[in-house]
N, C-alpha and C positions, 0 to 999 in steps of 0.2 A: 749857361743854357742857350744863350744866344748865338754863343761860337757854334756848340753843338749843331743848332738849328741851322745856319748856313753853311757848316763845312763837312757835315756830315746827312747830306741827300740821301744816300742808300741807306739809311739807319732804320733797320726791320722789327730789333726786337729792345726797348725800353723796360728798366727795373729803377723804379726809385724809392727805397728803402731806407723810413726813418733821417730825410733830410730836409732836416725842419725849416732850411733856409730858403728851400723851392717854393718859388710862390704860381700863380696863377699866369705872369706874363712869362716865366721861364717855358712852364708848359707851351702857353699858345705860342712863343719864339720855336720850341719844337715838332708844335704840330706842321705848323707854316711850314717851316724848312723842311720838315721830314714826311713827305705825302705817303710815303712805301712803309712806312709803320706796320705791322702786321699783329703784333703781341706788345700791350703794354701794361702794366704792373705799376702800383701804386698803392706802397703800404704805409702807414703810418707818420704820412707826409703832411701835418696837420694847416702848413700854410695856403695847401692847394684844395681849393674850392671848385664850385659847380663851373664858374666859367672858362676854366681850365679842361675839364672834362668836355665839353661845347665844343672846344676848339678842336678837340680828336674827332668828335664825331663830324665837323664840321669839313675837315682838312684831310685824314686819313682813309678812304673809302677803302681798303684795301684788310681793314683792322679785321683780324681772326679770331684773337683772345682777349679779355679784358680782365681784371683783378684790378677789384677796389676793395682794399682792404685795413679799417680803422680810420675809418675816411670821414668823419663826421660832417664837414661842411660839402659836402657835396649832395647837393638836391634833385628833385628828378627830374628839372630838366634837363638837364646833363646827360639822362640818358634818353632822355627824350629826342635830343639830338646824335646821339650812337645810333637808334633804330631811323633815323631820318637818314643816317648817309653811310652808315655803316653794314649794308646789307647782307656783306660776307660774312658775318661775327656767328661763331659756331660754339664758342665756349664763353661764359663769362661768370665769376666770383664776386662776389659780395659779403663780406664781413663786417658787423659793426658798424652799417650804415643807419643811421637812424632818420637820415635824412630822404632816404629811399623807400617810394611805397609804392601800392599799386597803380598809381599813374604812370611812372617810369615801365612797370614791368608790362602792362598794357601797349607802350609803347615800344619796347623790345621785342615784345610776343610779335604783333603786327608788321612789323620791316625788318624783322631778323628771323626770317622763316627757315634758313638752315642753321638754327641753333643744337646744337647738339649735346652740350653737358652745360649744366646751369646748378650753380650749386650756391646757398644761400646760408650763409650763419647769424642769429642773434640780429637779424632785421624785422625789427618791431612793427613796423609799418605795411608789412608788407602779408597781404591776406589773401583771401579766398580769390577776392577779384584779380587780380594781377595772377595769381596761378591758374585757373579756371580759361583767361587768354592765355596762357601758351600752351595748356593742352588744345585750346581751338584751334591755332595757328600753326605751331611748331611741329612738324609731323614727324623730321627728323630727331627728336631730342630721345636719345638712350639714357643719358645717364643722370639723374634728380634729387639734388640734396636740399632739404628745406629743415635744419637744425636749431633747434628750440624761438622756432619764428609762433610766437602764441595767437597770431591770428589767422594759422591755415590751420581749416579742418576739411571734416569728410567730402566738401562738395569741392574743392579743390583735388583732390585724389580723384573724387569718380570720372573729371574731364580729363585728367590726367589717364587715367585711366582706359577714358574712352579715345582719346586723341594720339596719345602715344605707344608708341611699343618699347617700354623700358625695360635695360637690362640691366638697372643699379639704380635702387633708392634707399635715400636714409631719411627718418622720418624722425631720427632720437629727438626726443623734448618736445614735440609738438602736441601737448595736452587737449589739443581739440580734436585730435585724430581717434576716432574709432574704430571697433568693427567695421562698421560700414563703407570706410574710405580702403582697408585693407583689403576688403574683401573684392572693392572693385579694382584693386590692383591686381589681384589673382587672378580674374576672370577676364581681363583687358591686356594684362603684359604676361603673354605665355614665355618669351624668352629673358625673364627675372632671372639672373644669376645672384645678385646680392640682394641684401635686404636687410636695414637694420631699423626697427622700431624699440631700442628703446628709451627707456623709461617713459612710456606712454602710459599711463595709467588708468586707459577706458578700454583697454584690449582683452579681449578673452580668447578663449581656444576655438570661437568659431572660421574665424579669418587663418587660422593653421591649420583646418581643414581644408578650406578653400584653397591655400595656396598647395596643400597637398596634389588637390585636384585639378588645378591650373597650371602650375609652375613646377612642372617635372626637371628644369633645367639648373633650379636653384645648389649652389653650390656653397654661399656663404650667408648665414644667417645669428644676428644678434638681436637677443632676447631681455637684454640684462636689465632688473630694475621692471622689471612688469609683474605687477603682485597677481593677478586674474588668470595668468596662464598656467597651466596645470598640466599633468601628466597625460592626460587625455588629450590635448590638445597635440605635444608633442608624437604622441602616437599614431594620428591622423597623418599626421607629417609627412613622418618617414616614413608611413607605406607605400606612398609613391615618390618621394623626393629622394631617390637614390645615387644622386650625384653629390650631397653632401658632401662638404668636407669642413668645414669649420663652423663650431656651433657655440656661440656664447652667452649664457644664464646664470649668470652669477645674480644674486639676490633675487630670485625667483620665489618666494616663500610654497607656491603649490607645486612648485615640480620637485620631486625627491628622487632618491638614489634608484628607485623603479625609471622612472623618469631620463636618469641618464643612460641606467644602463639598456635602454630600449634606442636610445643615441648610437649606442657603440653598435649594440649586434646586428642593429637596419642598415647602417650605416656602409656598403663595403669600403667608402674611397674617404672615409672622415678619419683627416689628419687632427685636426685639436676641440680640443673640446676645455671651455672656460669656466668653471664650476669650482665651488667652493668642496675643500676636502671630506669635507664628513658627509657629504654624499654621495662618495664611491666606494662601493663595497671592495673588499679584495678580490672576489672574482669577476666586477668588473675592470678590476686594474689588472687581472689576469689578462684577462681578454682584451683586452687596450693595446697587451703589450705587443699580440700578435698583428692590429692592425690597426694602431694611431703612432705614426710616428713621434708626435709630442703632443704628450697628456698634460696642460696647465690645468694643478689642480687647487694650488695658492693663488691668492690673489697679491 
């Protein structure tokens, strides 16, 4: 890592993937030597810790992308140090950091104001407060994944909501998520093309009216695993969401073959549709044939 670091100055874009012998002084020998860093990745490198992460943010101003991924030892100062000197950073991932909460994201929201896609998995620590600052801050952020993180609820969405203009969120597994966080994404991000809540289990058919009514532009939307939402919901929907083209409801228990086939015939540009078999009639599989090009209808 050391050679690296001195003999390779122009080095822009870093992947360190499951090399368990990397420790924290290889990192900072790379940070040093490599100022023009631009994208660096860091997956399942379990020797490299917080002050490894430091020395990027410390050394690299230049940094675009970041992925930290299965990173257990890495705390939030580390990225407390990314939003200190890393101002360009537009993208950044987070998986499996437990050691990441919302002090770090506070700190990112705050000196990484042109962040643009932030997408988050299975980060326990990380709530209300640290999303709540990057809807305040971030104005640029389109794209939002916050994936079974069980301390962001509705009042995280509604800043979100209010601060950004998103065009892709996924919300699956965030059991604090209601109505009320959905609904202010409806009425806050009119240019939503995706959108996937599920398995959220506090949702009903009101927030699929709203997005009917706000988010005309919506194209891809996942349902699956939300027991509240029902056939009425979906029909709100698609009376005005006619951009449809991918709808997925597998284990929906209230929406039934009404249900879908109200999918198919609203639908004109809906390419697939994810539904369990025994709730397509034959004439809606008639009808499919003329205009879904791929009908998944096993799971």
């Amino acid at each position: 890592m050391r050679a690296i670091g001195k003999g390779s100055k122009k080095l822009k874009d870093l992947t360190l993937s499951d090399c368990y012998f990397v420790s924290c002084k290889g990192l900072e020998a790379i940070a040093h030597g490599c100022k023009e860093l631009e994208r660096v990745e860091i997956n399942g490198c379990h020797n490299i810790g917080t002050r490894g992460i430091e020395a990027i943010g410390k050394s690299c101003p230049r940094l675009k992308e970041l992925a930290l991924l299965y990173c257990q030892r890495i705390g939030n100062s580390a990225l407390q140090e990314i939003g200190k000197g890393c101002k360009s950073l537009e993208i950044l991932h987070l998986v499996d950091c437990s050691g990441i909460g919302d002090i770090a994201m506070c700190s990112i929201a705050k000196g990484c104001r042109n962040l643009k896609k932030l997408h988050i998995r299975r980060c326990y620590e990380i709530g209300n407060k640290g999303i709540i600052s990057i809807g305040k801050h971030c104005k640029s952020l389109t794209e939002l994944s916050l994936r079974f993180c069980d301390k962001v609820g509705n009042k995280a969405l509604i800043a979100i909501g209010k601060g950004c203009s998103l065009q892709q969120l996924n919300v699956s597994g965030c059991n604090q998520i209601s109505d009320a966080g959905i609904t202010a994404i409806a009425r806050g991000c009119p240019q939503l093309t995706h959108l996937d809540i599920s398995v959220l289990q506090n949702i009903g058919d009101m927030p699929l009216a709203e997005l009917g009514e706000g988010c005309p532009m919506l194209k891809d939307l996942v349902l699956s695993h939300c027991h509240h939402i029902t056939d009425n919901g979906l029909n709100h929907l698609v009376q005005k969401c006619k951009l449809l083209e991918t709808c997925h409801m597998v284990y929906c228990p209230g929406i039934t073959s009404a249900g879908v086939a109200t999918v198919v015939s609203s639908c004109p540009h809906i390419k697939k549709v994810l539904i369990e078999k025994w709730k397509v009639t034959e004439r809606t599989t008639r009808r499919a044939g003329s205009v879904i090009s791929y009908l998944c209808m096993d799971l």
